[in-house]
C-alpha positions as CSV (number, residue, x, y, z in Angstrom):
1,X,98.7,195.5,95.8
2,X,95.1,197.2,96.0
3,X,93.8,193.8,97.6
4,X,94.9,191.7,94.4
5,X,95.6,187.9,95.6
6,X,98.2,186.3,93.3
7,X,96.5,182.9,94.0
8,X,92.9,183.7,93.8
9,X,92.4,186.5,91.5
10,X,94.0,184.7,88.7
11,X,92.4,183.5,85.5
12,X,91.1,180.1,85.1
13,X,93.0,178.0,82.9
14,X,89.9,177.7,80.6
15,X,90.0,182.0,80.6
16,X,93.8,181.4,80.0
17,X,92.8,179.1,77.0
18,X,90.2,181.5,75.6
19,X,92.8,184.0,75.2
20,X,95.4,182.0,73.6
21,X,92.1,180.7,71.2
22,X,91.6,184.3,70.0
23,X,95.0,184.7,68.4
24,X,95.1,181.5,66.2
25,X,94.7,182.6,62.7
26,X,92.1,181.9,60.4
27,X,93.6,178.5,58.2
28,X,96.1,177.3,60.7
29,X,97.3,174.2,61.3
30,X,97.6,174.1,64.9
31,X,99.0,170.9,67.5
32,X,97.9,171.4,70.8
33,X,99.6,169.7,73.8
34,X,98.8,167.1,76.0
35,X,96.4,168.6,78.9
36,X,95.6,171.8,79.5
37,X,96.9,173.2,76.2
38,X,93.6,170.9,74.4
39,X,91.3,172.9,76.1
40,X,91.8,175.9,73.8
41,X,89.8,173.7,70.9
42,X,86.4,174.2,72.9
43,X,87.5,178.5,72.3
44,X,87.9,178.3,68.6
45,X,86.5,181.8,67.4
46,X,83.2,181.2,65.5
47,X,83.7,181.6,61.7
48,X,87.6,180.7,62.0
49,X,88.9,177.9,60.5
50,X,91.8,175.9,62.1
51,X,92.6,172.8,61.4
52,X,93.9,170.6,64.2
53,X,96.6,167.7,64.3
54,X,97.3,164.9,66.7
55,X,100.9,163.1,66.8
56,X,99.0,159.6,67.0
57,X,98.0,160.1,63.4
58,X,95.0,162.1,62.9
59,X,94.5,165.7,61.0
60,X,91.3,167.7,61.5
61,X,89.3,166.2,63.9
62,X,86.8,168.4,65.9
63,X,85.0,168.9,69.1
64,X,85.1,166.0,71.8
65,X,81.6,164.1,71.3
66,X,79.2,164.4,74.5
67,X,79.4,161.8,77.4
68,X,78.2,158.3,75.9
69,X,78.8,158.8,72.6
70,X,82.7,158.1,72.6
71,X,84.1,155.9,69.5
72,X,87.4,154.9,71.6
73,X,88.9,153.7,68.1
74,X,89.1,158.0,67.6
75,X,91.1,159.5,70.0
76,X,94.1,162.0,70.4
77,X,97.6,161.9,71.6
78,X,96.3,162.2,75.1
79,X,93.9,159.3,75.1
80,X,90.6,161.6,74.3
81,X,87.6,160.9,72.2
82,X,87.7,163.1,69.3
83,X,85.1,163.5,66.6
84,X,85.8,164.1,62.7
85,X,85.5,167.3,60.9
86,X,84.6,166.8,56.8
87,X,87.9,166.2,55.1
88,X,89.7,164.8,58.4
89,X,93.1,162.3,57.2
90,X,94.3,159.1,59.4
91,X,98.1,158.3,58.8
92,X,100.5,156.4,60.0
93,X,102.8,157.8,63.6
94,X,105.8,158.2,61.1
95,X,104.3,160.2,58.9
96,X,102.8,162.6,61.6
97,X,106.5,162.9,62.4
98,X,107.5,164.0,59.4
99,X,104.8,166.6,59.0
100,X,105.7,168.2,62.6
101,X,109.5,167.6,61.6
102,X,108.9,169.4,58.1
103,X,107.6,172.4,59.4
104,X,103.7,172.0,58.1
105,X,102.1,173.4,61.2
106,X,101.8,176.9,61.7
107,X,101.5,176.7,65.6
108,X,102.3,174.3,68.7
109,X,100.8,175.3,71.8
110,X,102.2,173.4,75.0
111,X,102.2,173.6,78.9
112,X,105.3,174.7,80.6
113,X,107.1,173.9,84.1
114,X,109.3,176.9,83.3
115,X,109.9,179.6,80.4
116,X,113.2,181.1,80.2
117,X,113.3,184.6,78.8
118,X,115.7,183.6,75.9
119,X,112.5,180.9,75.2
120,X,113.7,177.9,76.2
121,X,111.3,175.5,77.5
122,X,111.3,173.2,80.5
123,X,107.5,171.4,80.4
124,X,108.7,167.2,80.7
125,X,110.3,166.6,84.0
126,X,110.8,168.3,87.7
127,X,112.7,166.2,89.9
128,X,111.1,162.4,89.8
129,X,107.3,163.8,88.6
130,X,107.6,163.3,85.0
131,X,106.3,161.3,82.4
132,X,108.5,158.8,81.1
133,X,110.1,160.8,78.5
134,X,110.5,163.9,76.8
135,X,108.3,162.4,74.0
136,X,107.0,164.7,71.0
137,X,107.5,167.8,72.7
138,X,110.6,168.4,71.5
139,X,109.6,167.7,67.6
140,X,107.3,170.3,68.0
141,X,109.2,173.1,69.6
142,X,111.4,172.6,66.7
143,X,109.5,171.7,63.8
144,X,106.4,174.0,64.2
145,X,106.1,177.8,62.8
146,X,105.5,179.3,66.3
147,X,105.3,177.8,70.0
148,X,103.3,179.0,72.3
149,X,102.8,178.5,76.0
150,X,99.6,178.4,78.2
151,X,100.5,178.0,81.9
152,X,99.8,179.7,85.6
153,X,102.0,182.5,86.3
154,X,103.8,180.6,89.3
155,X,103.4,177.5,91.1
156,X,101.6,176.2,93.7
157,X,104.0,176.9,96.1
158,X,104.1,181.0,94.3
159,X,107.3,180.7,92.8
160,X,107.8,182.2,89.0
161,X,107.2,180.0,85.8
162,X,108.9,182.3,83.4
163,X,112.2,182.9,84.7
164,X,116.3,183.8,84.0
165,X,116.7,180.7,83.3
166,X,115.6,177.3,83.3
167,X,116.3,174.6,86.0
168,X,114.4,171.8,85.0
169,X,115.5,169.6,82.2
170,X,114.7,171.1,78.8
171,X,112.4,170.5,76.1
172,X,113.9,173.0,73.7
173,X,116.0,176.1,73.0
174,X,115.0,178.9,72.2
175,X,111.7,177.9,70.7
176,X,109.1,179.7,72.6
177,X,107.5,182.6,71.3
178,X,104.5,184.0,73.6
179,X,103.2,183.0,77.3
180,X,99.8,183.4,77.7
181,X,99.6,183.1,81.8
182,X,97.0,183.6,84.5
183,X,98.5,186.9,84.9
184,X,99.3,188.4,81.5
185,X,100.4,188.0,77.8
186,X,103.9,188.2,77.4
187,X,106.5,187.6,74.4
188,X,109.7,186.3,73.7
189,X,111.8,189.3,72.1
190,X,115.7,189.5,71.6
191,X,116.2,187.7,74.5
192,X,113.9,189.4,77.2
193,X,110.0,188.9,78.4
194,X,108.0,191.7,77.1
195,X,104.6,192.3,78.3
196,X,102.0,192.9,76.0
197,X,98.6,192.8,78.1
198,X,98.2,192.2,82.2
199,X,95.1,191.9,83.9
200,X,93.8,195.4,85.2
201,X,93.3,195.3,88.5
202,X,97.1,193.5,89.2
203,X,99.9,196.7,90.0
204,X,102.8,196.3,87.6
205,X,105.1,195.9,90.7
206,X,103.3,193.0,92.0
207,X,103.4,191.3,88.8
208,X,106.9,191.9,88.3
209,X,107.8,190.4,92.1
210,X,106.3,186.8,90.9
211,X,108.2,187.0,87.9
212,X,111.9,185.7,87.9
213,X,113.3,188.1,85.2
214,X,112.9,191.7,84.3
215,X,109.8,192.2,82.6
216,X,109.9,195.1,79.9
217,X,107.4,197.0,77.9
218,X,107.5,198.4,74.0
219,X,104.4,200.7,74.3
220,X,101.4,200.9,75.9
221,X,100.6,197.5,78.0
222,X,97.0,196.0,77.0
223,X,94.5,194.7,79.6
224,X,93.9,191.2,80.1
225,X,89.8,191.2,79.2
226,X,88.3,187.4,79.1
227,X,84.7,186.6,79.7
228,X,84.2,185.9,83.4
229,X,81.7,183.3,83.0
230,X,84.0,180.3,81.7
């Protein structure tokens, strides 16, 4: 494996969120998951303009306000302070439903327990470590454009993330699009991962043996470039 460690040479899941940051386009409408997934927010390409939604009932708010200055009557769906862009909206839960359920956002991106190669999405429940429910996750697998998924390539233990199939209780079917992982990019095509970009210095066959299905190719496979100092 030319001295590549699975479990140390990985990207950070803020490098993992500054990739999945560069592909959201310019005027999207964009929910970003509970977690990790908010993270990509602080990446937003300079210039771009991407408008972000919370399920609690807020559209367009911006950057999280330095330490101290919190107003705890603005937060997100995960209990964060938020701050207000110009033009931001406050509405009531329902009606955040019903713009995730009408299909108004152009992109979901959400954390994974597992990533079946067909797309469906396991992300809500392993064993008794859960949250209560599967909650608004699966509105948005459904209701959004596009889903993505930023998660580690395996788990702590090393065992693959994106698999044959799921074995955790789902969130949806079918509904994922693209993985961005500490280990590569890969879509969701006809049924079968396909690798779009991997980080340089990991062999193909190394990545493939901490993956649980066949990974294939269409074309030349990208490298996996992120600023090191994040």
């Amino acid at each position: 494996m030319s001295g590549f460690n699975i479990m140390e040479d990985k990207l950070s899941n803020a490098q993992i969120a500054w990739r999945a940051a560069q592909d959201i386009g310019d005027g999207s409408y964009v929910n970003l998951g509970i977690g990790f997934p908010e993270m990509i927010a602080r990446f937003q390409p300079e210039g771009r303009n991407v408008t972000y939604h919370t399920e609690n009932g807020v559209l367009g708010f911006g950057k999280a306000p330095a330490e101290g200055d919190e107003d705890w009557d603005l937060i997100n769906a995960g209990k964060k302070a938020i701050t207000l862009k110009p033009g931001a909206s406050f509405f009531h839960h329902a009606d955040s439903f019903a713009m995730v359920r009408g299909g108004h956002l152009d992109l979901a991106v959400l954390g994974a327990y597992q990533v079946a190669q067909n797309g469906d999405l396991a992300n809500w429940r392993v064993g008794s470590k859960s949250v209560p429910a599967v909650g608004g996750a699966m509105d948005l697998v459904h209701g959004a454009k596009r889903v993505a998924v930023v998660t580690d390539h395996v788990t702590r233990d090393g065992a693959p993330k994106l698999v044959e199939s799921c074995t955790f209780p789902l969130t949806g079917l079918g509904c994922v699009t693209r993985v961005y992982s500490s280990l590569a990019v890969v879509d969701i095509v006809d049924g079968k991962f396909v690798l779009r970009e991997k980080l340089p210095q990991i062999p193909m066959d190394a990545l493939q043996a901490v993956t649980g299905a066949r990974l294939h190719s269409e074309g030349q496979v990208g490298d996996l470039i992120v600023p090191a100092d994040i």
